[in-house]
C-alpha positions as MATLAB code, in Angstrom:
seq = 'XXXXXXXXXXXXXXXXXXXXXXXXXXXXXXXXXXXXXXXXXXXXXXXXXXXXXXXXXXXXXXXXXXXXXXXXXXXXXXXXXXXXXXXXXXXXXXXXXXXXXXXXXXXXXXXXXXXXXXXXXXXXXXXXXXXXXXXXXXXXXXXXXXXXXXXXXXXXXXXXXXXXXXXXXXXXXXXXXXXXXXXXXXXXXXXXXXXXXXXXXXXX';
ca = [
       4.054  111.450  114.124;
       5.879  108.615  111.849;
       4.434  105.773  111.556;
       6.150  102.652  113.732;
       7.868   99.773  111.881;
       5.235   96.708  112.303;
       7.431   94.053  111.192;
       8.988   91.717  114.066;
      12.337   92.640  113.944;
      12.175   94.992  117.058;
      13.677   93.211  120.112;
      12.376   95.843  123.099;
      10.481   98.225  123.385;
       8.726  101.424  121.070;
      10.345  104.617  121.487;
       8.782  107.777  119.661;
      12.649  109.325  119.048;
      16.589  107.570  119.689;
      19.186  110.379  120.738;
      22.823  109.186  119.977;
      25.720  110.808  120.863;
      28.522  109.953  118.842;
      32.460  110.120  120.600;
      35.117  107.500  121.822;
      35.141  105.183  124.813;
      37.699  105.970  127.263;
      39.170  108.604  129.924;
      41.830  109.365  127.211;
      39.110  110.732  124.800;
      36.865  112.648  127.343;
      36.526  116.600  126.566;
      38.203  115.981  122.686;
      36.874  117.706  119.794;
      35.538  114.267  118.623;
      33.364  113.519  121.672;
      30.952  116.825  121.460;
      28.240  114.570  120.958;
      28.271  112.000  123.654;
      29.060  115.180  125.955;
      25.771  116.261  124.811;
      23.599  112.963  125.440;
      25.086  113.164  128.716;
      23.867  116.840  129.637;
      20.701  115.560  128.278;
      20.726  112.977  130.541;
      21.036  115.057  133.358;
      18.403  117.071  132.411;
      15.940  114.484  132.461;
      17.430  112.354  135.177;
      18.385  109.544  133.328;
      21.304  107.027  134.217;
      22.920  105.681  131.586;
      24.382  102.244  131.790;
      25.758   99.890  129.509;
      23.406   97.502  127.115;
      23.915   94.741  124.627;
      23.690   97.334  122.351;
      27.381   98.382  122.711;
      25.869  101.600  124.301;
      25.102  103.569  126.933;
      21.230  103.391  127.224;
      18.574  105.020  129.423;
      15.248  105.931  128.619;
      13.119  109.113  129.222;
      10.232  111.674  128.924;
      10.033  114.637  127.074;
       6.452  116.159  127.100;
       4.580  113.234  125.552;
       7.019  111.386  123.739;
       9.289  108.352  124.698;
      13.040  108.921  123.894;
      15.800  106.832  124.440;
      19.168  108.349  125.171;
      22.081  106.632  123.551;
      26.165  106.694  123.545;
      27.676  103.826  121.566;
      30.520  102.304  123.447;
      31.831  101.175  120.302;
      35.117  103.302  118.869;
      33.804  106.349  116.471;
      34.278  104.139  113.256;
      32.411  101.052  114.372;
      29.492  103.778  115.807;
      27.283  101.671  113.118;
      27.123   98.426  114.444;
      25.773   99.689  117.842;
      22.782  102.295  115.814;
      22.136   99.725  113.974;
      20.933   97.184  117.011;
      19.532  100.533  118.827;
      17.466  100.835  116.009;
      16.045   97.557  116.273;
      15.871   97.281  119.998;
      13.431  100.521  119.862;
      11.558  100.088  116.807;
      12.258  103.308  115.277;
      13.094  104.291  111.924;
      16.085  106.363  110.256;
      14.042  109.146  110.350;
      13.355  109.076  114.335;
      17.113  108.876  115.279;
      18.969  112.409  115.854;
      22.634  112.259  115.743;
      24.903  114.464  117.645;
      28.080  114.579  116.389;
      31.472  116.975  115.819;
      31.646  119.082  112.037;
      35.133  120.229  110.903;
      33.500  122.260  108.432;
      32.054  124.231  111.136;
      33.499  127.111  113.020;
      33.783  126.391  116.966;
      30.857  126.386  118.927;
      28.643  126.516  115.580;
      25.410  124.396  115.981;
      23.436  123.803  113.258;
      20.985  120.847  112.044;
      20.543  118.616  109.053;
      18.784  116.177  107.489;
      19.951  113.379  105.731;
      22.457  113.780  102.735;
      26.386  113.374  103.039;
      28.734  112.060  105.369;
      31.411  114.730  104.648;
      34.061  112.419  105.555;
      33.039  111.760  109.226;
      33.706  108.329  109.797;
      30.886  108.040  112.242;
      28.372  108.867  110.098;
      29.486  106.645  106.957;
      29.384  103.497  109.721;
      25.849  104.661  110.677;
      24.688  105.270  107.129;
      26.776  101.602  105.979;
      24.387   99.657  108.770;
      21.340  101.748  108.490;
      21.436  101.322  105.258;
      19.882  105.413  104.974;
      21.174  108.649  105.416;
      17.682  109.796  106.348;
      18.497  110.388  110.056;
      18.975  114.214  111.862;
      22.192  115.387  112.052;
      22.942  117.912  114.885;
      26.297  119.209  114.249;
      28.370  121.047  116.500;
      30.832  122.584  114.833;
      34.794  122.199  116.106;
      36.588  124.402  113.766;
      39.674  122.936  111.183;
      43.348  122.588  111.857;
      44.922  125.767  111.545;
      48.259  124.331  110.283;
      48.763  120.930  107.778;
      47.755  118.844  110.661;
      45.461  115.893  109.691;
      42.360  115.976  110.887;
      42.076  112.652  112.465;
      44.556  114.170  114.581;
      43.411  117.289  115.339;
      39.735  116.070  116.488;
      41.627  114.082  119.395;
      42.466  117.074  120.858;
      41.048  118.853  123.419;
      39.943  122.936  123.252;
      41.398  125.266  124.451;
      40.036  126.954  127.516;
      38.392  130.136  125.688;
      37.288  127.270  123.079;
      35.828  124.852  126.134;
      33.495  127.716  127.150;
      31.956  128.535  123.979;
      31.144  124.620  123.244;
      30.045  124.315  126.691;
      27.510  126.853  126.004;
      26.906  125.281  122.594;
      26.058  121.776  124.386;
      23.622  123.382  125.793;
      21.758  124.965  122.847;
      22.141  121.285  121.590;
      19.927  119.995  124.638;
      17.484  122.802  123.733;
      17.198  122.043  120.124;
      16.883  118.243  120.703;
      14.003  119.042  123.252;
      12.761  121.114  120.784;
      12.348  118.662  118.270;
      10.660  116.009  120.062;
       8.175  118.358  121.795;
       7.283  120.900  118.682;
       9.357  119.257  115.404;
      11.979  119.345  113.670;
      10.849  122.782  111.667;
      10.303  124.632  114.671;
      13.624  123.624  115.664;
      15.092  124.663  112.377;
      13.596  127.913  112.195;
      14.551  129.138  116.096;
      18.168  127.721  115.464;
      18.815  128.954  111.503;
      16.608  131.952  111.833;
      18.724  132.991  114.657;
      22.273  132.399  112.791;
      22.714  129.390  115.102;
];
């Protein structure tokens, strides 16, 4: 397991992993493209019976079990490009370090209902990400990307990823959300290259 930060900059306290779903505050943004990721901290939630209420954080917060470790579940209630400010106080609030925080978050450069998992490197223009790797100062976190597909036509994308799927689409990510739980269950219970090899062995 990763060592814990021992400095005294951590305000609550020590989780073994942070969870953050990354999406938009608001009805008007529910079910979009953009919020795949908060849709997944939320089934995760559920999952582990969590409640997830707001924090000084600027996030949705609860904290859980999975097998042995600590986790804390997290949806920034900040808008997508701020999603920095609140990781970066989540960070500190649980003592963890870039490399204990999984990300969920949309990928244009994915086809629909594509999951796959990274770690560290680019933001790929995803606004998100470049506010979380501005305040973290490191890209080192784990990306789990759920792919959303790219406009068909000349439409921008900042456009497009405000839009909601349609209904064939909403069934396939629905299923996809669900791998997500698994992987992210996965990782924290057996690590990140078991998780890896069961979701990119199996063309996830």
């Amino acid at each position: 397991m990763l060592r814990r930060r021992r400095d005294a900059a951590r305000t609550g306290t020590s989780s073994d992993w942070l969870i953050v779903g990354l999406g938009n505050p608001g009805k008007e943004y529910e079910l979009t493209r953009h919020n795949v990721g908060a849709e997944a901290v939320n089934l995760l939630a559920n999952r582990h019976g969590a409640k997830l209420r707001n924090h000084k954080e600027r996030a949705l917060v609860d904290e859980v079990r999975m097998g042995e470790q600590r986790v804390a579940l997290a949806i920034p209630t900040t808008y997508m490009n701020d999603s920095g400010d609140s990781l970066r106080r989540l960070v500190k609030r649980f003592g963890v370090e870039p490399e204990q925080v999984i990300v969920i978050h949309d990928e244009l450069d994915l086809p629909v209902a594509q999951l796959r998992m990274k770690v560290g490197g680019g933001v790929a223009g995803h606004n998100g990400l470049r506010s979380i790797k501005s305040h973290l100062h490191s890209d080192k976190f784990l990306r789990i990307r759920i792919g959303v597909g790219k406009p068909a036509s000349k439409e921008h994308g900042a456009d497009y990823v405000l839009k909601k799927f349609s209904p064939r689409e909403r069934n396939e990510i629905d299923v996809t959300l669900a791998q997500s739980a698994a992987a992210v269950e996965l990782i924290v219970t057996q690590g990140i290259d078991a998780a890896m090899n069961q979701l990119h062995g199996n063309g996830g």
